[in-house]
N, C-alpha and C positions, 0 to 999 in steps of 0.2 A: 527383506526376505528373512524368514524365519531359520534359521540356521539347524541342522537337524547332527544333533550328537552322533560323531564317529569313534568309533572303536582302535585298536591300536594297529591294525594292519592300515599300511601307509594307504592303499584303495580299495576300501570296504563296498559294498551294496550299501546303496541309498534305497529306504522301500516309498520314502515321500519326499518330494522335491517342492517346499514351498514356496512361492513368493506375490508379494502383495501388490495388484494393481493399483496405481495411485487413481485412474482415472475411473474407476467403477467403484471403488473400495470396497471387492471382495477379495478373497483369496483364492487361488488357483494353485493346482497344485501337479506335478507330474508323477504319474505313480507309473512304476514297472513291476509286473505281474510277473509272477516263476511262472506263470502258465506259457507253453511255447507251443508256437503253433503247429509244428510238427518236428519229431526225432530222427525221423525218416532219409534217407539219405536217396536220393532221386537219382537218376539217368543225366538229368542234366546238369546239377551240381558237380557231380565226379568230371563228366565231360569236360564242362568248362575250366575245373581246375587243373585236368591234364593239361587241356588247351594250353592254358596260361603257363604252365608250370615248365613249357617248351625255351620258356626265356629264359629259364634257372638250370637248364641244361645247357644253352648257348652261351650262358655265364661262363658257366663251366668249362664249356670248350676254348674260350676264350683268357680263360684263368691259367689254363692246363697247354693252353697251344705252346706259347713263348718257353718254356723249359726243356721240352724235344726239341723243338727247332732251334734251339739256341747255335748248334756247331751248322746247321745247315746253309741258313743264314747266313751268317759269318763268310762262311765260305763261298757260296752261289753268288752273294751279292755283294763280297767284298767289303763290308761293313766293319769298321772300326767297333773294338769296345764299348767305346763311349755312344757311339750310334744306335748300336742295341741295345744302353740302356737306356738312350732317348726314346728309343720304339718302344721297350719296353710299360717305359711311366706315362708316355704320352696316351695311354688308355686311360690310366687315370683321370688326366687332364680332362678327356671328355665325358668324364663320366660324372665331373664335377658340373661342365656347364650343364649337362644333359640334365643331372641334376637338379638345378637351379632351376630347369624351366618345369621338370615334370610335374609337382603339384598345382600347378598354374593350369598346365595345359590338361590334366585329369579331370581336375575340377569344369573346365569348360568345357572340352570335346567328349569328356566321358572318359571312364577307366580302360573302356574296348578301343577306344579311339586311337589314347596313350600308346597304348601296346601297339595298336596298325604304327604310328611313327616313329617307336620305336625298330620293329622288324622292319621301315624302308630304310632306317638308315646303318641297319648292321647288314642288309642284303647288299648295301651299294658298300660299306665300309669291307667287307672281305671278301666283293670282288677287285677291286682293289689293291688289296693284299696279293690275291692270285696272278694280278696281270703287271705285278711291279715291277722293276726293272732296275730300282735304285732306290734308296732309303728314302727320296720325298713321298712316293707316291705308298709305301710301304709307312709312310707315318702318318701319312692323311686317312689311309684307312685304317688303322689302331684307331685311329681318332674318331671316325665315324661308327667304330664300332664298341667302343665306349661313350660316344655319347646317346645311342642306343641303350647301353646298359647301364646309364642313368635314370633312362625311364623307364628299365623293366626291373631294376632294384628297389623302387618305392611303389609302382605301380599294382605288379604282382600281389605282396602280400596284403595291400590294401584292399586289392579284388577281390580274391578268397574271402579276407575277413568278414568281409560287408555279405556274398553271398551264399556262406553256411551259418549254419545255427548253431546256438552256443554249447551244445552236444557233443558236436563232430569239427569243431573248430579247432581245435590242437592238432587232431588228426590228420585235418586236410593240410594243415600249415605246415606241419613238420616233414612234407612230402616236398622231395629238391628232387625232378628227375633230370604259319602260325592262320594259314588258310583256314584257321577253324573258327578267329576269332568271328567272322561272318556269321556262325553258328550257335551262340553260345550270349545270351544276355544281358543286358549292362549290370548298374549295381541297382539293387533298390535302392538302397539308401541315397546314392547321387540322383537319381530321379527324382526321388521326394524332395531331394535339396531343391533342384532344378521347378519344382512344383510340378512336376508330371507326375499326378497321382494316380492316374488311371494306368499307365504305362509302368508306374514303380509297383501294381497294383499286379498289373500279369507277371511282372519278373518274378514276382515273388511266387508266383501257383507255378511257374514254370521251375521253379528252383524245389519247392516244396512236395508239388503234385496237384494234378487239377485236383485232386478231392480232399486238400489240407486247407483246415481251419487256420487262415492267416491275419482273421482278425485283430486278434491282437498282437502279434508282432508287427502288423502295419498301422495300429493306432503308438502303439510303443516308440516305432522313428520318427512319429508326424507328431507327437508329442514331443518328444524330446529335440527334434530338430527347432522346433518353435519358441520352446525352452531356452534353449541354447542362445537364440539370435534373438529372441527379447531382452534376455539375460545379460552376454556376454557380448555379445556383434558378432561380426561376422569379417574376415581377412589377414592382413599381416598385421593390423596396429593391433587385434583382442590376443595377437602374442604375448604381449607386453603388461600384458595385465596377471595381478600378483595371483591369482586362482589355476594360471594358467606352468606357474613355475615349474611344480613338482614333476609335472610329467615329461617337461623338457628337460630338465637335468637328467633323469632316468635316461630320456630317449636319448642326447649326447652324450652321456657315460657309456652307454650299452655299444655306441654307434663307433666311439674312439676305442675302446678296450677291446671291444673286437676284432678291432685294426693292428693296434701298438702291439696283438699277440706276436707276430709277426706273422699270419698265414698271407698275406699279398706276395712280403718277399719271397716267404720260404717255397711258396707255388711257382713263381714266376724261376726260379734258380736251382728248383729240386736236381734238374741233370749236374749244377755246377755241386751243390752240396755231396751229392752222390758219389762226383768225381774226387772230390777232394776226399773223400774218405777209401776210396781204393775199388769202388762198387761200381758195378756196369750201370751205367746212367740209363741204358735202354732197358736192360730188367726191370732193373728199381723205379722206373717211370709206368711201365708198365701194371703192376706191380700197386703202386697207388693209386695209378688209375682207376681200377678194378676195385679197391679198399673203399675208395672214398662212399663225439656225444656230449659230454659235459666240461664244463671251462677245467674242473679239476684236472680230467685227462689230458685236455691242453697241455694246462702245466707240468703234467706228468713226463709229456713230451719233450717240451721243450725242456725238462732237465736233464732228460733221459738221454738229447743232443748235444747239452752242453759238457755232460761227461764223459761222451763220447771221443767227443775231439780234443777234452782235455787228458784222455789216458791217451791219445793219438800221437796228440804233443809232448806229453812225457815216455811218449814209445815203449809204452806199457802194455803189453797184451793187443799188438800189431794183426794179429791172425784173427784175432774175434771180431774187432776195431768196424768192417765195413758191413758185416751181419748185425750188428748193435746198430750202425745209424740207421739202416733199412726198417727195424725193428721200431724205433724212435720217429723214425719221419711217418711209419700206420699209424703208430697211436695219435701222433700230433694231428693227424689229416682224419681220423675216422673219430676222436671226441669234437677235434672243431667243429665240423659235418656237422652235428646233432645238437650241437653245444652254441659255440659264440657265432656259429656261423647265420643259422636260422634261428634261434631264438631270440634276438635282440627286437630281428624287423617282425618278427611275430605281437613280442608284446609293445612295441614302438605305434603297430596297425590296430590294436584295442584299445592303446589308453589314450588314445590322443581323439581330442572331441572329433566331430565333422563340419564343423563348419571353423575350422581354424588347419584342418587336417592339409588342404594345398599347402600352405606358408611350412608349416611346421614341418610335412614330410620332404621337403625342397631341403631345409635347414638339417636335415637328417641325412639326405645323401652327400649333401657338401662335406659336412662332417667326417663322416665315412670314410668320401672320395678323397679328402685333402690330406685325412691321417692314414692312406692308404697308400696316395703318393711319395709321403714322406719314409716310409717304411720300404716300398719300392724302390725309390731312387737311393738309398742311403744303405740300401741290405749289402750290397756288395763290397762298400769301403767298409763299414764296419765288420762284416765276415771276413777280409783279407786282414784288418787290423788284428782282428783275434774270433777263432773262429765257434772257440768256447765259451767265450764272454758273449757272442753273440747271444744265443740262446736261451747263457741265466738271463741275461736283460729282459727278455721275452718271456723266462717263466717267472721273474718278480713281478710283472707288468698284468702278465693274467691271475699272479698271486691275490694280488690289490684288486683286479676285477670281481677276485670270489668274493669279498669283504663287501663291495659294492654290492652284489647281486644280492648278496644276504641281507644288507641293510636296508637297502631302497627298496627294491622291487619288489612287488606283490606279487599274492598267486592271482592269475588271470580263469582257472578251469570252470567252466560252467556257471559263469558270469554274462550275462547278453553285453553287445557293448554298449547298451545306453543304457545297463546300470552302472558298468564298470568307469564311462567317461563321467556317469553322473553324479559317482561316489566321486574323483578326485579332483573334481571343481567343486566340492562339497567338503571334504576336507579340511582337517585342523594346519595352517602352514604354517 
């Protein structure tokens, strides 16, 4: 293959992708055109991404539940400490395995698929919850309703990404608000994968508009998909291959930093935090509920917390003390939001090829999930150890994320993704 000079942004646009058949000796080449087949933002695009975007709500509720119910629990069901904060991590737990399995099972049953077995197993996982009686049946459905939101944490933003154009793709992705998935189209791009060209062929007029020129962005994925598995293969071993580096260190830096901030524990414990600062844990729950942008403000937060409890603890200015952590836990929850929260699986869903995309988005939720149980299950000893030191831990940690994000990560705006996958297996490594 003819190697085609890149520029200094770590994933540039490639406008020619060459490589040399042995068996013909000619060259072929894969070109991506800035011509897009339409700007247009369709009925069914928005639909669908509501649709989908139902499982980044139920995330939510699920992220959000365990911090108000914290004293109800306790109490109704007699639950030890330590039991609730087995309840509490053992979402994670599932959301690792769920993890594991989702880009396996996206790839074969489809993205729409994903999500139906996702929503059976968080429908059965917090009924569950509701008819429990005692902390097994109360941690088997944690369980199920984490391993649900295994597959709708890689699933989701891989959906959207594949069915908007490179126009309206920021927009629709940075959107966090399931009978509809019946309604609403698989991916093209998985169908082409699948060689359903005829069927990737109506997704796309149904996503675009019957009367969009989609020629070329369906010769653009049936190129570059062909590209790709000639080139590279196809499954978990074309992981392992040196082309494929770049964009997985990205994608597990983005996947642990967004974890190690500490928003798993700080969500799941927001009543305790609350309480220990002098503040109605039902206000202040309230409160963020409602609130819920950039890693900066993260960090902002979390120092903003850590000062807090340390003028707390030198009983410094006692009367200000639980309106400052209030103040500290918006910003920390309203820059995560916009910031490390969505953004990571955003560019995690453009840079990473499609035909390595099952393996790799699997390897991205484990990540996530594993640095997000460790963060859960350990928030509480380390906040009773000190409750100030907690927090700088957490603003150094997203400190070094910004350093990260500046040096590695591209800008991804108004890039198709098969220039963008096609620029970083093209690539100087």
């Amino acid at each position: 293959m003819e190697e085609v000079e890149a520029a200094k942004s770590p994933l540039l646009f490639v406008n020619d992708i060459k490589h040399h058949d042995n068996n013909n000796g000619h060259v072929n080449a894969y070109n991506s055109s800035d011509a897009s087949s339409s700007s247009s933002v369709t009925f069914v695009v928005v639909f669908s991404a509501v649709v989908v975007y139902c499982g980044s709500f139920a995330l939510g509720n699920v992220i959000g539940y365990s911090s108000p119910a914290e004293s109800g629990i306790l109490n109704e069901l007699g639950l030890t400490l330590s039991e609730y904060s087995f309840f509490v991590s053992i979402f994670v737990i599932g959301s690792i395995i769920g993890g594991i399995w989702s880009g396996k099972v996206a790839d074969v049953i489809g993205r729409r698929g994903a999500l139906g077995v996702s929503n059976l197993s968080c429908i059965t996982g917090w009924l569950a919850i509701a008819f429990s009686q005692g902390p097994w049946c109360l941690d088997v459905g944690r369980f199920l309703v984490g391993y649900g939101m295994g597959y709708t944490m890689y699933t989701v933003p891989v959906y959207v990404a594949e069915i908007t154009s490179k126009d309206v793709r920021g927009i629709f992705m940075s959107v966090t608000p399931m009978l509809g998935l019946l309604f609403i189209p698989d991916s093209p791009r998985w169908l082409m994968k699948i060689n359903q060209v005829e069927k990737s062929q109506n997704a796309l007029y149904r996503l675009r508009g019957d009367k969009a020129d989609i020629s070329q962005e369906l010769a653009d994925i049936k190129d570059y998909l062909e590209y790709s598995k000639r080139t590279f293969g196809d499954g978990i071993l074309s992981l392992f291959q040196k082309k494929y580096a770049h964009c997985l260190i990205i994608g597990v830096g983005l996947m642990a930093f967004g974890q190690f901030g500490g928003i798993t524990g700080t969500s799941f414990y927001a009543s305790t935090i609350l309480d220990s600062a002098g503040f109605s844990s039902k206000i202040g729950s309230i409160v963020i509920g409602i609130s819920q942008m950039s890693a900066i403000g993260t960090c902002l937060g979390c120092v903003l917390l850590g000062l807090s409890f340390l003028l707390l603890n030198l009983q410094f200015g006692e009367e200000h003390i639980p309106v400052l952590v209030l103040a500290s836990l918006l910003v920390y929850f309203c820059c995560y939001g916009i910031g490390l929260e969505s953004i990571p699986w955003i560019i995690v869903s453009e840079i990473i090829p499609i035909n390595i995309k099952g393996p790799a988005g699997s390897i991205m939720i484990v990540v996530s999930s594993i640095s997000a149980w460790i963060v859960s299950y350990s928030f509480r000893f380390i906040f009773e150890w000190n409750s100030s030191g907690t927090f700088f831990i957490f603003a150094g940690i997203v400190g070094v994320s910004i350093l990260f994000i500046w040096k590695m990560v591209p800008e991804t705006k108004g890039r198709t993704l098969e220039e963008l996958q096609a620029s970083i297996t093209n690539s100087p490594q």
